[in-house]
N, C-alpha and C positions, 0 to 999 in steps of 0.2 A: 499419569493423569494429574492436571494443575487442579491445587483446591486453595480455599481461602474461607478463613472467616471473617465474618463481618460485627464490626463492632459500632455502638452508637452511641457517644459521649453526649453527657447528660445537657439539654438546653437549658440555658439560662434568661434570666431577665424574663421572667413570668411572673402576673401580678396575681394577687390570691384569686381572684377571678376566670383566669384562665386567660386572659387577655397581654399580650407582648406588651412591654414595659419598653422606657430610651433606651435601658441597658440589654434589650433583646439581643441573642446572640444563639442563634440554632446548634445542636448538637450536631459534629461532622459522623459521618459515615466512614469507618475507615476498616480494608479489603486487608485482610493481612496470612499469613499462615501463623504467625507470632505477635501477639499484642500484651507491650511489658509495659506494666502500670507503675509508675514513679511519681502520683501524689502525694509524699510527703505522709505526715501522720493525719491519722485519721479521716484519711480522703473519701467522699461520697461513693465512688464508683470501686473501691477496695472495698468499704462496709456490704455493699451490695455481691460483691463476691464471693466473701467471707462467708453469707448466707446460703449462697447459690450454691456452691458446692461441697459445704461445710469445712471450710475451712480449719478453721479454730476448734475441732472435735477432740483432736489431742495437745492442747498447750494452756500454758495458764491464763488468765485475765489480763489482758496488757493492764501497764501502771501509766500518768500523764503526767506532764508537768506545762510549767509554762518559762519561755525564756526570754530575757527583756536584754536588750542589746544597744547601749548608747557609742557610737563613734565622734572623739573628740581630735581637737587640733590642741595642741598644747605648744608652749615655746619652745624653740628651739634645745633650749639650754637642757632643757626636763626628759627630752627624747633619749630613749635605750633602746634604740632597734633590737628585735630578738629575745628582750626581757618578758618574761610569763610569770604570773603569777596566780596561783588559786588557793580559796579556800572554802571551809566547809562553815557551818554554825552562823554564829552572829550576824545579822541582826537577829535573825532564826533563835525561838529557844529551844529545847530541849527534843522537843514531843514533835517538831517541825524540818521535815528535810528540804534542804538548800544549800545551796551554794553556790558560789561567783568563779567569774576569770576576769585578767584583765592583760593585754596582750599590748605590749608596743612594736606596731608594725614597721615592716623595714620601707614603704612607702612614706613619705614626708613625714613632717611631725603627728603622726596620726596615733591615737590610742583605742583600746578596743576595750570598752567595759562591760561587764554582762552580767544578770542574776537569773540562777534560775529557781524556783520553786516547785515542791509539787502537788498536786490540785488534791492529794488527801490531806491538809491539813483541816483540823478540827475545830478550830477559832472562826466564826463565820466571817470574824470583822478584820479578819487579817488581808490585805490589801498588797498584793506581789509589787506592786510598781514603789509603793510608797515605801516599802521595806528597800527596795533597791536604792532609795534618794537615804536611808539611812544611812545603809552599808557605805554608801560615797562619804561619810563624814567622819569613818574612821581612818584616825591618823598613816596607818599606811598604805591608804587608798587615794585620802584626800591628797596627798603628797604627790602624787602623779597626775592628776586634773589643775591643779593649784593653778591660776592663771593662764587657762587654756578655754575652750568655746565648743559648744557642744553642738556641734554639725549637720548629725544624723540621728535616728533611733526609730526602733521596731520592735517587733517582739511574736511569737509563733509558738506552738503548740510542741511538746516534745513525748516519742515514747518512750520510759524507760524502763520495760517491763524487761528487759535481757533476754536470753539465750532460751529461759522456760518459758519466753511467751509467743516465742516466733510460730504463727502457724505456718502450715504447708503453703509453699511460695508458688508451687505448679498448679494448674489445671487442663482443660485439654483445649487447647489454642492461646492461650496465656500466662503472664508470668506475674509475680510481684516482684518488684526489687526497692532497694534505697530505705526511705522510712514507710513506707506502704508497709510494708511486714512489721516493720520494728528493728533496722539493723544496726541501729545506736547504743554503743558500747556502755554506757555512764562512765563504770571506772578505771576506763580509759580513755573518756572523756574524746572517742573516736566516732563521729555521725558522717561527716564529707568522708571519709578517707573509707570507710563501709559503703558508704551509697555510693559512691564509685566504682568502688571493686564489686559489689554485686553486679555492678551494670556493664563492669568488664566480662562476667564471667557471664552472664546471662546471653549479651551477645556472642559469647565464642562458643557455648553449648550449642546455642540456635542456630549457628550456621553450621557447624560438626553435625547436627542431629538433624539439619536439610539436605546436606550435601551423603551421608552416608544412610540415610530413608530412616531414620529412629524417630523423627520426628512425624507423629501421626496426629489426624484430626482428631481420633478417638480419644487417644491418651493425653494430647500432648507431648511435651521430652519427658525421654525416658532415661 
């Protein structure tokens, strides 16, 4: 016997009103036996799980941070494809955890700079982006931007509560994987190369555990 659950991601572009907004966009319906949530940190529809089934019953309090990501062009001359470098502290004092990368990619003259901060810091007036325009003016920082143009830039939410804060990833017709749970290493400075291999291992469970009936509506993989 075929079964399927049905899942209904959250609509968007609703005005406090109740009234659909430009940005209306209806939440799909989607028929699944497996439905693996890969929102990143702190996703709407993962917090709602986490509830639902209690997820989080045995694990610690995840930790947050935030990560500021500038992509520059620099001249040719300055380029070190493959060069990485990171560090910890400064601009950051003491009582303050942070720290940066900065990555020359083997695509054109491209540099990859980044700070990240984390949202327990104590100082109300401390300011993640402005700290980041610091760190750029220490001498072996500035030394690699020097005469180059700054392209791009973002910046995202990160978890880094580790290994003690990953709740239970199963439930019964879904999964969590990537940052949903929290699969980001810090000090190994490992986030893609985690939400990937979750996402490997998640689809080769799921279809192991279709093809040999382990997979129930009840339980979930087992």
């Amino acid at each position: 016997k075929q079964w399927y659950q049905r899942r209904v991601a959250i609509t968007a572009g609703i005005a406090k009103d109740g009234s659909p907004k430009d940005t209306f966009e209806r939440g799909m319906e989607i028929h699944a036996k497996m439905t693996m949530f890969a929102e990143g940190c702190h996703g709407h529809l993962s917090k709602q799980l986490f509830e639902k089934f209690n997820l989080r019953q045995s694990c610690q309090p995840m930790t947050y941070a935030i990560g500021i990501k500038e992509l520059w062009e620099v001249p040719v001359e300055k380029h070190e494809p493959g060069l990485a470098l990171h560090t910890v502290g400064w601009p950051m004092d003491h009582n303050t955890y942070g720290g940066s990368f900065l990555y020359h990619l083997n695509d054109g003259p491209l540099v990859a700079a980044g700070f990240v901060a984390a949202l327990d810091y104590k100082n109300p007036y401390l300011y993640p982006f402005k700290e980041m325009q610091r760190w750029k003016t220490h001498p072996k920082i500035a030394q690699h931007l020097e005469g180059g143009e700054r392209i791009s830039y973002g910046a995202r939410a990160l978890n880094e509560g580790g290994y003690q804060s990953l709740p239970e990833v199963v439930f019964p017709g879904g999964l969590l994987i990537g940052c949903s749970p929290g699969f980001l290493n810090v000090p190994k400075i490992k986030g893609t190369h985690n939400a990937i291999r979750s996402g490997i291992i998640a689809a080769d469970t799921t279809f192991d555990g279709i093809m040999d009936g382990t997979l129930t509506m009840e339980k979930g993989l087992t």
